[in-house]
N, C-alpha and C positions, 0 to 999 in steps of 0.2 A: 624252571630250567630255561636257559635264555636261549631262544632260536638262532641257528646259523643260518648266515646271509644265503637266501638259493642265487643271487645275484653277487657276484664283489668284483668291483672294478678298481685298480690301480695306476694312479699318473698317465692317465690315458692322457693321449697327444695325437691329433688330426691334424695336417698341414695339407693345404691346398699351395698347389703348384703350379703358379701363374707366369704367364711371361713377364708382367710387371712384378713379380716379387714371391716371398710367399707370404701365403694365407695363414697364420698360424688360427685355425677355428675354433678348435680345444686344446688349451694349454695345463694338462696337468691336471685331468680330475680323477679324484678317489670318493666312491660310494658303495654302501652296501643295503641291498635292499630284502629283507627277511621272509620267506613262504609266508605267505598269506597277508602282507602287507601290501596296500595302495600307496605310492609312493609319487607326489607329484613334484613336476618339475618346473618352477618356474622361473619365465625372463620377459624381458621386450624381444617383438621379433629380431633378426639379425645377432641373438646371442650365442647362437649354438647349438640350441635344443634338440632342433630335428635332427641336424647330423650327430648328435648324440646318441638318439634310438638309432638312426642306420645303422652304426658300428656297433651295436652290441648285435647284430644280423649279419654282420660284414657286407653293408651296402650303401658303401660310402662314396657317391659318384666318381668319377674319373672329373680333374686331377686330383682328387683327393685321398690320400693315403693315412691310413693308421700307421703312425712313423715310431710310437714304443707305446707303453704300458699293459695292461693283463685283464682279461677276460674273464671271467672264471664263472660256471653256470653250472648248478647241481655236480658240480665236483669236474664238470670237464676245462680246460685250457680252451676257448672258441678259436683263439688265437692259431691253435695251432690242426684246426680241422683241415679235413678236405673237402672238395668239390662235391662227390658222394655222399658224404654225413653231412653238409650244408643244404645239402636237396633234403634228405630225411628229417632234419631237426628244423627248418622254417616250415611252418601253418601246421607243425606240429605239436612241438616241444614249445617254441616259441613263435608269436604271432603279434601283428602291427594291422591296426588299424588308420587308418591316414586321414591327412584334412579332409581331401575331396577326393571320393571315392568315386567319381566318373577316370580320373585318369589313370586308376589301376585296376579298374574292372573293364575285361577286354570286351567292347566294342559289337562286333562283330557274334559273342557266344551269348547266348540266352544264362540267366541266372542259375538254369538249372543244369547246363550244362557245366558250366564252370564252378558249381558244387559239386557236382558230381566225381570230376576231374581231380578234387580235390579230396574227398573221401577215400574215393578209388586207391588213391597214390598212396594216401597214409592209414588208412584204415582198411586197404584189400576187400572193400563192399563191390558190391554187383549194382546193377545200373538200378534191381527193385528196391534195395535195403538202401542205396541210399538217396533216391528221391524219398521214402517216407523218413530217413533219419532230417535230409533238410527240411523237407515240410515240416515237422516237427521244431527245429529251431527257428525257421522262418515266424515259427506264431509263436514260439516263446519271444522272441525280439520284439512283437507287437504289430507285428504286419499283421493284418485283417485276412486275407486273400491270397494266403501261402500256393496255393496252386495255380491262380493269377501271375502271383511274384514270379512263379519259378517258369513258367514260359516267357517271361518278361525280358525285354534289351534295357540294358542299364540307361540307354538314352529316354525309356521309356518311363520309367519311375523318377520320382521328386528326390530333390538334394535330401529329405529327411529319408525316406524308403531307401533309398541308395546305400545312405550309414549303415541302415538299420540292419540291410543285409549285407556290408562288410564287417557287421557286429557278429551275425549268426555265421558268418564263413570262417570270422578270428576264432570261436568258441566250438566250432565243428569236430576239431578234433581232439577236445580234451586236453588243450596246452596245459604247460605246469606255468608259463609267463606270458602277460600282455604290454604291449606298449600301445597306447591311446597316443597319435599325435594331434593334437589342436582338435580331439573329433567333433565339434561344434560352433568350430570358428565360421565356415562359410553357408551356416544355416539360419536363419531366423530366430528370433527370439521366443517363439510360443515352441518351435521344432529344437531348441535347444534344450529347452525345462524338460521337455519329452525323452529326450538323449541321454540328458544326465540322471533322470529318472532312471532310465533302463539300465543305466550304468550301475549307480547306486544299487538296484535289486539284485544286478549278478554279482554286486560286490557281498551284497548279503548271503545270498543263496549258493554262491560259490567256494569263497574264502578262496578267489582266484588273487595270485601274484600278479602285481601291475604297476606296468608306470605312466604318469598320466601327464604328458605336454602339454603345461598350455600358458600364455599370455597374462591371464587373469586370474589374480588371489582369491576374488570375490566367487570362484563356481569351486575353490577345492576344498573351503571348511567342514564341508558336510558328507566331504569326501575321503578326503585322504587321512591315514594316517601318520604321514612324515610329508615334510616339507626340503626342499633344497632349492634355493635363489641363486641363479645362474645370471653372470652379465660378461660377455663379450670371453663364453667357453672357459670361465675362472668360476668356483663355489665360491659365495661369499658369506653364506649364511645356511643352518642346515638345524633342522629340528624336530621334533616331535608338533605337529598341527597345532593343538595349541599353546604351545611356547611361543611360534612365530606369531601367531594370530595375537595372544595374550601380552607378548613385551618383544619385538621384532630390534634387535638390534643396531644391523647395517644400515646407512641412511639409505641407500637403495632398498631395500626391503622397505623400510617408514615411504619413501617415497613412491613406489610404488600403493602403500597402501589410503595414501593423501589423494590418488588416482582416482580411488574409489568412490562412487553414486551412492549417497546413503538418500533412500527414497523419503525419511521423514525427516531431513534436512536439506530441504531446495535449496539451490544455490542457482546463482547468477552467472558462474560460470565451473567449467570444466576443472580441477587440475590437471594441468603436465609437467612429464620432467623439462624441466628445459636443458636445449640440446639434442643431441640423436647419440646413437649405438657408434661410434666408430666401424671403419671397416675392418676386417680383422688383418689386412695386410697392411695397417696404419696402426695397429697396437699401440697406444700410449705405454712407456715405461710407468714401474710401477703400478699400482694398484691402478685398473683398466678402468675406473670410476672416478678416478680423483678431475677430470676434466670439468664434469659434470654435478662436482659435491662440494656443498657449502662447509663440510667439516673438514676439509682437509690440511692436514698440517706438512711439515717441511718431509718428512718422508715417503709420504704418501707419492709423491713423487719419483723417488725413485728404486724402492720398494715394495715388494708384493708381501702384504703380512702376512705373518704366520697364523696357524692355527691355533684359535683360544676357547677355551671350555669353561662353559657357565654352568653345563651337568654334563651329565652322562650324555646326555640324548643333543643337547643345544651346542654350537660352534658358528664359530663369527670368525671372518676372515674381514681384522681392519683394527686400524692402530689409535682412531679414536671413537670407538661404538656408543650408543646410547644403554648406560645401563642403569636400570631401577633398584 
């Protein structure tokens, strides 16, 4: 029996509203992500991504507004909540973890009090149930020193400690959805393998729903189960993990994956794409890649392609794709 999406998004549209123009950030995306699926999302920075998770939270900075499309989460309309049920359904129902978790962990409150704050609120615990409910996640996340941790100031603990307990405060309250954005972009390389470890295990031990932001192909194979390739807030490529991995379509996906360090083939130098991300208030007509892609034909130009299906699961957005 085929799973219904606990996520579906529709022609979603994000416009920032600048005095020099607008921002078109997300033009038009539709995804569905199924209970119990890791669902990664990738692009170069400046594609979208992050204000992608906001608005499924409806926390999409000022000027920036959800201008149409459809929300839809375990059967409710997000669209259409209020203030009261937006307080009850974030760090509960649904939870985000961020790049750098010093600039949303307040300052000023101890670790344990800002779990605590947090329990209280959606779980109605008392200040004993729930220092031992965070002690207890605190050492599932792999903090040593959970009682250390929790009198601890955020300023106090290393960029890896820090994730690890915006990892145990996302999971605190039994979310039915996660959103990871970039959670190991501004950590070290030995503190990343460790992250994505612990990610990996809740993905095991949980069968938690999740979507997983990040820059780089190379950390979601053993991750995720669907892939979607985002460039400049348009899908252009979407599939089951190893579809993309195994025969990647779009030449931004192939190029992106040309990106890649293969450690038993040293090389002399780097690739990149050559060229940057446009800014979104400079949109290229047509397909928002054709600036940047050696396959481009006359349309590409002034056409955004349609959607093409190579199965069930695979879809390419682009009017001359690589196909095997």
């Amino acid at each position: 029996m085929q799973r219904e999406s606990l996520l579906e998004i529709k022609n979603l549209k994000v416009y920032f509203y600048l005095e020099e123009g607008i921002a078109r950030v997300l033009e038009g995306i539709s995804l569905g992500i199924k209970e119990g699926e890791f669902f990664a999302l990738v692009g170069e920075s400046g594609c979208g991504k992050t204000i992608f998770g906001l608005s499924i939270l409806n926390l999409v900075p000022a000027p920036g507004k959800i201008v149409e499309g459809e929300i839809n989460f375990a059967g409710k309309n997000l669209r259409s909540l209020s203030k009261k049920d937006w307080q009850a359904l974030r760090g509960k129902e649904i939870t985000m973890v961020f790049q750098e978790p010093l600039a949303f962990l307040n300052p000023v409150l101890s670790i344990g009090v800002q779990m605590t704050e947090m329990l209280n609120t959606h779980l109605k615990m008392n200040k004993r149930e729930a220092r031992l409910k965070a002690l207890e996640l605190l050492k599932n996340v792999g903090l040593a020193h959970p009682a250390l941790i929790w009198e601890s100031y955020p300023h106090q603990l290393s960029g890896g400690m820090r994730q690890r307990v915006m990892i145990a405060m996302s999971l605190s309250c039994g979310p039915k959805f996660l959103i990871l954005d970039e959670p190991t972009t501004a950590l070290d390389t030995t503190i990343q393998a460790q992250i994505l470890e612990l990610i990996l295990r809740i993905k095991k031990e949980t069968r938690l729903t999740a979507l997983f932001i990040t820059h780089d192909l190379a950390i979601v194979e053993g991750i995720a189960d669907k892939v979607a390739i985002m460039y400049l807030g348009k899908l252009v490529e979407t599939g089951k993990t190893e579809e993309i991995f195994q025969n990647p379509f779009h030449p931004y996906t192939r190029k992106l994956f040309a990106c890649l360090l293969e450690l038993n083939r040293p090389k002399t130098f780097l690739n990149a794409i050559p060229g940057q991300v446009p800014e979104a208030i400079n949109r290229p007509a047509g397909c928002p890649f054709h600036p940047r892609c050696e396959r481009k034909i006359e349309i590409c130009v002034k056409e955004f392609p349609p959607e093409t299906e190579s199965s069930e699961t695979h879809r390419v957005w682009c009017y001359n794709p690589f196909y095997r």
